[in-house]
N, C-alpha and C positions, 0 to 999 in steps of 0.2 A: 832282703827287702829293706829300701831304706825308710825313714822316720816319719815322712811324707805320705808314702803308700801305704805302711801300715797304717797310720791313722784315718785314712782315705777309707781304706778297706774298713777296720774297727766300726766307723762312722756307719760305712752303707749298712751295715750286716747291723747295727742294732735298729739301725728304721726299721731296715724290714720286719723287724721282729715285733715290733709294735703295728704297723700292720696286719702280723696273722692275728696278734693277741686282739687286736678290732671286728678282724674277721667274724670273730666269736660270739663280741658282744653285742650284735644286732647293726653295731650302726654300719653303716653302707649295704644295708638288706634296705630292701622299700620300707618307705620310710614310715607307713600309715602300718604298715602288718605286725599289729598289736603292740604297738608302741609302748599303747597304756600300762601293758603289763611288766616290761624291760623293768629291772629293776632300779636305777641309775634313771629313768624317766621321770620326767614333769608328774605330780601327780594331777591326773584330772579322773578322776573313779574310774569305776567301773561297770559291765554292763548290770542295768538294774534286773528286779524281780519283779515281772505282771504282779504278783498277788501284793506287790509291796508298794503299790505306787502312793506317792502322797500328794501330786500335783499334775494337772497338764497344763500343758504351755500349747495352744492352738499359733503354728507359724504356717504363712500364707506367702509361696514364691508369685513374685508380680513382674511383667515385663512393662517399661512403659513405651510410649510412642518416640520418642525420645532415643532407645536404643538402652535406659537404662535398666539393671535388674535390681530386684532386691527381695529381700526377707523382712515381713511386718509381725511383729517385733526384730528392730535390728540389736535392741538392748534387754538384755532379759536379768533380773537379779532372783537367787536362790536359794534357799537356806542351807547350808550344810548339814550333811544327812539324809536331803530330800533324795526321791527318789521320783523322777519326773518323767513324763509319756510325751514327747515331741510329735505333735499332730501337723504332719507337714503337708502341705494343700499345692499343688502345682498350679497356678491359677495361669501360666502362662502360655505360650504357643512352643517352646523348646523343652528338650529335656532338661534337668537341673539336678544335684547334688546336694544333702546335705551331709559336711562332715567338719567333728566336734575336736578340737584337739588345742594344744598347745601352742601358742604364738609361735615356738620354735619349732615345734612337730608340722604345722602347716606351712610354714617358711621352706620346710622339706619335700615337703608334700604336691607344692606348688611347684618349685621343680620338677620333680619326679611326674607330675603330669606332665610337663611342656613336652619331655623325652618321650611318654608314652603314654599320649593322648586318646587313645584306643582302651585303655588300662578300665576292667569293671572290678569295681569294689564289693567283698563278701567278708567287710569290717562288722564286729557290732557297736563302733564308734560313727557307721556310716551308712549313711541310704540312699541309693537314685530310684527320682522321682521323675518317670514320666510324664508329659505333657498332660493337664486333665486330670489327674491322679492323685491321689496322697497313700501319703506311709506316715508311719511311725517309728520312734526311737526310742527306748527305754535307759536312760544313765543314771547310775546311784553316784551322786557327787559326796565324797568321802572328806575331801581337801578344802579350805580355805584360800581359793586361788580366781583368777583371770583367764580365760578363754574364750579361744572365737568358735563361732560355726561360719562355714564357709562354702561355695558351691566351686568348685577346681578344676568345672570342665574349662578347657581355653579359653582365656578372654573374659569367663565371667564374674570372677572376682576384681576385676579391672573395671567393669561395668557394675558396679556398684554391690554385688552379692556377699555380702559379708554380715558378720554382726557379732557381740559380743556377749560373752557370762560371766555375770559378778556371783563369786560364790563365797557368801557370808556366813558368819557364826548366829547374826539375826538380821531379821528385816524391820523395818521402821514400818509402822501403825500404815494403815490405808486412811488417805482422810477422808471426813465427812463432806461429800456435797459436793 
C-alpha cells in the first residue's frame, strides 16, 4: 500500500471512530429526549417537585388577527432555586406547544420538527396544549443561565411563539405604584 492510501485509509477509519463514540453520547438521538439530563448538556434544571413549588408563572398562548402567535409573558425572570408551576392557558383557535430548553437544545429541536412534524412529545421539559385548554409544567431551576420556552409546531415560532428565562442569583425589589 503506498503513503497516499494508507494515510487515506488511516484518515477514514478514525472518523468513523468518533462517530460511534457520539453514537453513545446522546447527540444525534432526538434531540429534546432528556437532554437536560446528558451530562455535557446546557444546564437548565430539572423536573421540579409539586410539594416544592415556590412560584407560578400564569402564561396565556394568544393568536392574533394578524396571523401572529405568541406567549404573554414573552419575558419571565427567576430566582435561582425556585421551583416554578408554568400555568399554560391555550387562549387560541390551534394547537400549541410549550417547550423549555437551551438556545442550542431548541436550535435542535426546531430541526428535528421540520423532519417530523407528526412527532408528540412525553418530555417533562414539555407540554402540548390543545386548543381551549391548559396544562402545567413544573421546573426546579438549579443553574444561573438564559432560556427560551417555545412552541415547535411548524411555523409557529416563525410566527411570533417564543419567549425567554432569565435565571438569576436575585431579583430586584418590585416597585411601589
Amino acid at each position: 500500500m503506498n503513503t497516499a492510501t494508507y494515510i487515506l485509509a488511516l484518515c477514514l477509519s478514525m472518523s468513523s471512530m468518533g462517530t460511534v463514540a457520539q453514537a453513545g453520547s446522546g447527540k444525534g438521538q432526538e434531540p429534546h429526549s432528556k437532554a437536560f439530563a446528558l451530562p455535557d448538556h446546557e444546564p437548565i434544571g430539572k423536573p421540579g417537585d409539586v410539594a416544592s413549588i415556590t412560584r407560578t408563572v400564569e402564561i396565556s398562548i394568544k393568536e392574533t388577527a394578524s396571523g401572529y402567535m405568541l406567549f404573554e409573558p414573552d419575558a419571565i425572570h427567576i430566582e435561582k432555586g425556585s421551583v416554578v408551576r408554568f400555568a399554560i392557558s391555550n387562549l387560541g383557535a390551534l394547537d400549541h406547544e410549550f417547550f423549555l430548553g437551551s438556545f442550542d437544545e431548541i436550535a435542535e429541536h426546531k430541526q428535528w420538527m421540520r423532519e417530523h412534524p407528526d412527532m408528540q412529545h412525553d418530555d417533562p421539559n414539555a407540554v402540548s396544549i390543545a386548543s381551549g385548554q391548559s396544562d402545567e409544567l413544573v421546573w426546579q431551576f438549579s443553574a444561573m443561565t438564559n432560556l427560551e420556552f417555545v412552541c415547535l409546531l411548524p411555523g409557529h415560532r416563525e410566527a411570533g411563539m417564543w419567549g425567554v428565562i432569565m435565571v438569576h442569583d436575585h431579583l430586584a425589589p418590585k416597585s411601589k405604584g
